[in-house]
Structure formats: structure tokens, C-alpha cells
C-alpha positions as CSV (number, residue, x, y, z in Angstrom):
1,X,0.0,0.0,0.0
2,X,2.5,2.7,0.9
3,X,3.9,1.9,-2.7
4,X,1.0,2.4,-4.6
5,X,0.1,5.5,-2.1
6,X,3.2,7.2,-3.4
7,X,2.4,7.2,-6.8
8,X,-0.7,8.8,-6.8
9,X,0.6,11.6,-3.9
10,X,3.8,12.3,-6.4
11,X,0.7,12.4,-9.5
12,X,-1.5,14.9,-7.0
13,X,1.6,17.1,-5.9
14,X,2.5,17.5,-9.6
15,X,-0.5,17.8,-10.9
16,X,-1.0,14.4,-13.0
17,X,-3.2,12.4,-13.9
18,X,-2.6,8.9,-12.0
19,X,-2.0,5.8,-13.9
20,X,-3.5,2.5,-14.3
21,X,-2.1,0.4,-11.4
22,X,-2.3,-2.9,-12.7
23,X,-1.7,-6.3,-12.2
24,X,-2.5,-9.8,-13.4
25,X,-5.2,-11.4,-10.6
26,X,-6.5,-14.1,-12.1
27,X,-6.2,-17.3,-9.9
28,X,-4.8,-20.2,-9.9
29,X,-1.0,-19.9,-10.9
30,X,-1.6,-16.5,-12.0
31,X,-2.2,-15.0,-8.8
32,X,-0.3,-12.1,-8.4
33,X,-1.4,-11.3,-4.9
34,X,-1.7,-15.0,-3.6
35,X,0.4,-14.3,0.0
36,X,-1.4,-11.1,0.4
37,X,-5.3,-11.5,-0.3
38,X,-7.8,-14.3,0.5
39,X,-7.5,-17.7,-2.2
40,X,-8.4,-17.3,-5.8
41,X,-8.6,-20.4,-7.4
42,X,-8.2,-20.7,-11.5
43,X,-11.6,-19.8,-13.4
44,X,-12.1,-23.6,-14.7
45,X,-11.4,-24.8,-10.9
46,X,-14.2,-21.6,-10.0
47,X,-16.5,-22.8,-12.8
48,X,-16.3,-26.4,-11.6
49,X,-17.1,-25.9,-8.6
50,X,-19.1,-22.4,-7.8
51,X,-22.6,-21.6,-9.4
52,X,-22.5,-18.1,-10.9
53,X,-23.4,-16.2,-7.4
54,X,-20.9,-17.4,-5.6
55,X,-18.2,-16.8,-8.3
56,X,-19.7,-12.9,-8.3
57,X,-19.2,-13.2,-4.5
58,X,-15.8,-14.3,-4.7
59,X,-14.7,-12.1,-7.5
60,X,-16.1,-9.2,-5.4
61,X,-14.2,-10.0,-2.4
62,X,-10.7,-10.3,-4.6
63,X,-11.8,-6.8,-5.8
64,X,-12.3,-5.3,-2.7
65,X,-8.9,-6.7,-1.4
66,X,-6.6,-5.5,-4.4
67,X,-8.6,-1.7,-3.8
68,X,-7.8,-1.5,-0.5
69,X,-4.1,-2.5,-1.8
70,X,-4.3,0.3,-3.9
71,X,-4.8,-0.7,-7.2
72,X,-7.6,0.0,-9.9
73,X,-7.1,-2.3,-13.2
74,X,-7.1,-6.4,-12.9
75,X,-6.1,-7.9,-16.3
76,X,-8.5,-10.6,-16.2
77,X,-10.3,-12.3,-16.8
78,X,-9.4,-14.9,-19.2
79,X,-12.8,-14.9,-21.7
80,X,-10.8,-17.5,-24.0
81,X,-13.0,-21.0,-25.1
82,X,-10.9,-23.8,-24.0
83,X,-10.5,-26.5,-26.8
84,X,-8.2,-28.9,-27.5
85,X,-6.4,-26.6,-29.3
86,X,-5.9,-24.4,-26.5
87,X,-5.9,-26.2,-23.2
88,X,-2.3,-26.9,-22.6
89,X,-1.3,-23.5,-23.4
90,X,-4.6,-21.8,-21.1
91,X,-4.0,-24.5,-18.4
92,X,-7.1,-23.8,-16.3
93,X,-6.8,-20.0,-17.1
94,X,-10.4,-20.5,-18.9
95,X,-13.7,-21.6,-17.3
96,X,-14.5,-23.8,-20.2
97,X,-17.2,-24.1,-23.3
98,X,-18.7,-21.0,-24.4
99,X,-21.6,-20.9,-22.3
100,X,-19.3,-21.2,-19.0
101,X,-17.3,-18.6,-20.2
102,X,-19.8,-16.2,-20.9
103,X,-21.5,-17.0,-17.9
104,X,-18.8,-16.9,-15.4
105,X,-16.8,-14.3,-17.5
106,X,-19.5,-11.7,-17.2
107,X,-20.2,-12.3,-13.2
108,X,-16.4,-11.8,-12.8
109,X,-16.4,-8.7,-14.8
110,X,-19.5,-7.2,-13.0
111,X,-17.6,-7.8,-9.8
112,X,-14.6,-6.1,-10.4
113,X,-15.9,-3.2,-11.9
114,X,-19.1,-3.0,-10.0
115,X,-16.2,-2.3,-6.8
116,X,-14.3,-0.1,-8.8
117,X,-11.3,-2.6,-10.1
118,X,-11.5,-2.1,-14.2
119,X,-11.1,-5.4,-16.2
120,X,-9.7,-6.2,-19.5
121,X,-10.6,-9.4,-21.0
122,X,-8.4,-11.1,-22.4
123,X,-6.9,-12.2,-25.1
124,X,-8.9,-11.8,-28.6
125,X,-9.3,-13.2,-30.3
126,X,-7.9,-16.6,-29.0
127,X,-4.5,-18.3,-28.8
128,X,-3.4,-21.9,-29.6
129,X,-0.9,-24.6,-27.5
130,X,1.6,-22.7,-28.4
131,X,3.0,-20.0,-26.0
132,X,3.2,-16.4,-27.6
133,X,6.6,-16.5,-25.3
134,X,8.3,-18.7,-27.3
135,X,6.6,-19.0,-30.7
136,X,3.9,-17.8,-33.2
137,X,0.5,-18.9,-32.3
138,X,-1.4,-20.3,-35.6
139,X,-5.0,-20.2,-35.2
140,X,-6.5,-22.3,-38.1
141,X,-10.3,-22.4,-37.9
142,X,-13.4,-22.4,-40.0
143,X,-15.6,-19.0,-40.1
144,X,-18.0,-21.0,-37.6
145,X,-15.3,-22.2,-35.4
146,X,-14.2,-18.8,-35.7
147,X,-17.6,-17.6,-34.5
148,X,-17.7,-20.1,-31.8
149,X,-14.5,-18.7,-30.5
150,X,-15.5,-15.2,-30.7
151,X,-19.0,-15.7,-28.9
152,X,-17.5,-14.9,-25.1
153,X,-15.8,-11.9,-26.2
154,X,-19.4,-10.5,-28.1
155,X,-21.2,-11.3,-25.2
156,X,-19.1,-9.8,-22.4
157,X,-17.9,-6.2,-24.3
158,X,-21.8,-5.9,-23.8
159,X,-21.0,-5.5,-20.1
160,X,-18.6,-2.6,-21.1
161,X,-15.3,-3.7,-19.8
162,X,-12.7,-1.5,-19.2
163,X,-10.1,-2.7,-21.7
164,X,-9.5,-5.7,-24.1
165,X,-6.3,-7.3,-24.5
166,X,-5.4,-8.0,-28.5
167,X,-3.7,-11.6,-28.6
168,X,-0.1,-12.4,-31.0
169,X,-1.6,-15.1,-33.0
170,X,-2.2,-15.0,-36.2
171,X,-5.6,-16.7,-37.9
172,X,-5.9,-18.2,-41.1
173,X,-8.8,-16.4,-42.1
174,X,-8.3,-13.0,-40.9
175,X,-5.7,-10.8,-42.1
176,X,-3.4,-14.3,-41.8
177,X,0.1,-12.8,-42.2
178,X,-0.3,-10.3,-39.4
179,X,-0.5,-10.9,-35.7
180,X,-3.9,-9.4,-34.3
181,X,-2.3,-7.0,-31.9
182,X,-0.6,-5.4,-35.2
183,X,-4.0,-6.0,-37.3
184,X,-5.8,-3.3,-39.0
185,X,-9.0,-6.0,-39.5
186,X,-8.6,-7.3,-35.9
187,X,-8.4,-4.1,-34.0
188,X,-10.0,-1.3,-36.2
189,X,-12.5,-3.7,-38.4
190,X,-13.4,-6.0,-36.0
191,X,-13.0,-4.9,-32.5
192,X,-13.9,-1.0,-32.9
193,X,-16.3,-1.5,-35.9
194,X,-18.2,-5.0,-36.2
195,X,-18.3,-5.0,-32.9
196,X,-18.4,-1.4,-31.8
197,X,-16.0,-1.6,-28.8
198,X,-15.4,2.0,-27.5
199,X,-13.1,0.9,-24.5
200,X,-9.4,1.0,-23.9
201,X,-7.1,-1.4,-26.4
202,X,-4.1,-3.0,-25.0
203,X,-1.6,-5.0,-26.9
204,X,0.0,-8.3,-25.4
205,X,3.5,-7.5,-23.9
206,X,5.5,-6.7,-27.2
207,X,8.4,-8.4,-25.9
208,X,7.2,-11.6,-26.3
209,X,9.1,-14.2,-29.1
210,X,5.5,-14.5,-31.3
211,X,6.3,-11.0,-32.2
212,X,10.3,-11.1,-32.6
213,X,10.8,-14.1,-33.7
214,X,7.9,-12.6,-36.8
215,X,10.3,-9.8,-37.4
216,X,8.5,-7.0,-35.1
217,X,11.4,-5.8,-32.8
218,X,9.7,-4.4,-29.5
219,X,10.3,-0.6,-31.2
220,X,9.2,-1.6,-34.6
221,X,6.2,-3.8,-32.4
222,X,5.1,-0.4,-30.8
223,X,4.7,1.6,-33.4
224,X,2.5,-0.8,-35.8
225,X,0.3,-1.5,-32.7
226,X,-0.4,2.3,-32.4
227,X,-1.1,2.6,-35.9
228,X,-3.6,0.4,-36.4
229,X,-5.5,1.3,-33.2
230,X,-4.1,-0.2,-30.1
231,X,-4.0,2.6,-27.0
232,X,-1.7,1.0,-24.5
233,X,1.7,-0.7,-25.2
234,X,2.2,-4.0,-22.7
């Protein structure tokens, strides 16, 4: 607390606007805060085992726990389908089919926000097994697979969440050469207009090998994510 205090006295004694203080509070391994606030378990392990309500519950109690520690963004939830083609890589980080994910994806964006912790939903439009970290994801998928996977993301930028976090993979039937964080279609077609999304856009952290490995250097990475419509740089 006395960190995150200091930041936004130093922002109110010079007159600035205070950032985003941000972390990743997901559950289950990613649990940022996991020797400082109550348990968080992984959202399939919470949509295994909680109906809706009590996921809101728990969500809200995380949210209240992270304010009081001074911060005001969560990048989470995870609002990813888990398929086969997915699972290793996601490793409990979704809550499931599509329904489970809209379901429990919208009760723990509610939560957050409704206590004043912003969410970004992440990552869209999808990734596969293999981790942006080390290598390219390759989405290969039929335009009603593709629809399948998009369904949770429709459904919950209806709740208005704060931000959505573009993904590195690339798809074979959207813009295929061109990771979606560095899209034109994926963040200015699809995201602002199919879809109207009016909220913040954040890449996926730049320095990650999808990206490098592609030929997009972390400078060269930033500017084409500006370009075609991305507001914050990870």
C-alpha cells in the first residue's frame, strides 16, 4: 500500500493524472497477490465448482482486497473458449465451453468493476498450444469455429469492460500474415467496428518471441500497434 500511495501523492503534488495500477489477478497460478489476499482459485477450478453467485461473491471479495491495496485495473479475466487446441497453453486460465465462459466471464467482470477494479478481457481473439513467449500462435479455424470462438468476447464487451487485450496469433482467415495486436482488420474492423467496442485497447506485452521471432522488434512492435489502433503498449 504505501507503494501504490506514493504514486498517486507524487501524480497529486505535480499535478498528473494517475495511472493505471495494474496487475495480473487471475487465480490459480496466476495470482499475483496469492500471499497477500484471500484464495483465488483458476476460473475452470471456480466454474467447476461455484454456481454463478458465488463466483460474483468471490470475484467481489478479490476486488475489494486489491482496492484496498491500492490498485484499480485487474487484467482478467481470461474470456478464451478452451478446446483442444488451446488447453495446454490456457492451463485452467479459462472456465470452459462458451456458455461457462460467458456466464462466469460476465459475473467476474461485474464484480470487479461493480467495486471499482477495471477489467480487461483477455486475449482476442484466441490463442493456440503454443506460448506467444516462445513461438507464433497459428489459429487455423473455419468461419464458424471462428464464431464459436469469438462468442464470449461478443457477449461480455456488452458489459462494457474496461479494456480488451489483443492476442499475437495469427488466424488463417483474418488478415493471416499479421498478428492481431498489429491488425488493421482485428483491432480497427473487427473490434472498434463490427463489434463497436469504445473501450481501452491494449496489446499483449511486445516483448514476447511471437512477435520477434515474426520480425517485429519491440520498437518496430510499438509503433505498428499504435497505428492500427491499439492505446496502451504491454
Amino acid at each position: 500500500m504505501k507503494f501504490t500511495d506514493s504514486i498517486r501523492s507524487y501524480c497529486h503534488s505535480k499535478g498528473v493524472v494517475s495511472p493505471f495500477l495494474a496487475i495480473d489477478q487471475e487465480g490459480g497460478y496466476v495470482n499475483r497477490l496469492r500471499t497477500v489476499c484471500g484464495p483465488l482459485p483458476s476460473a475452470k477450478r471456480v466454474s467447476d465448482r461455484l454456481n454463478v453467485e458465488t463466483a460474483y461473491r468471490l470475484y467481489s471479495m478479490q476486488a475489494i482486497q486489491m482496492k484496498a491495496l491500492g490498485f484499480n485495473m485487474n487484467l482478467a479475466p481470461v474470456v478464451e473458449v478452451e478446446t483442444k487446441d488451446n488447453e495446454k497453453f490456457l492451463d485452467g486460465r479459462s472456465f470452459g465451453d462458451k456458455l461457462k465462459v460467458r456466464s462466469y466471464g460476465t459475473a467476474c467482470v461485474n464484480a470487479f468493476e461493480n467495486r471499482g477494479i477495471a477489467t480487461v478481457i483477455k486475449h482476442f481473439p484466441g490463442n493456440t498450444n503454443t506460448d506467444p513467449h516462445t513461438g507464433l500462435p497459428e489459429i487455423d479455424v473455419t468461419p464458424n469455429e471462428l464464431e464459436e470462438m469469438l462468442f464470449p468476447f461478443v457477449q461480455i464487451m456488452k458489459n462494457n469492460p474496461v479494456g480488451v487485450l489483443m492476442s499475437h496469433a495469427r488466424t488463417s482467415i483474418v488478415d493471416k500474415d499479421v498478428p492481431a495486436c498489429l491488425s488493421t482488420k482485428w483491432v480497427d474492423e473487427i473490434l472498434r467496428g463490427t463489434y463497436d467496442y469504445e473501450g481501452i485497447v491494449f496489446s499483449d506485452d511486445i516483448f514476447m518471441a511471437a512477435l520477434t521471432k515474426l520480425g517485429y522488434p519491440p520498437e518496430v512492435a510499438a509503433v505498428r500497434a499504435i497505428e492500427v489502433g491499439v492505446d496502451c503498449i504491454m
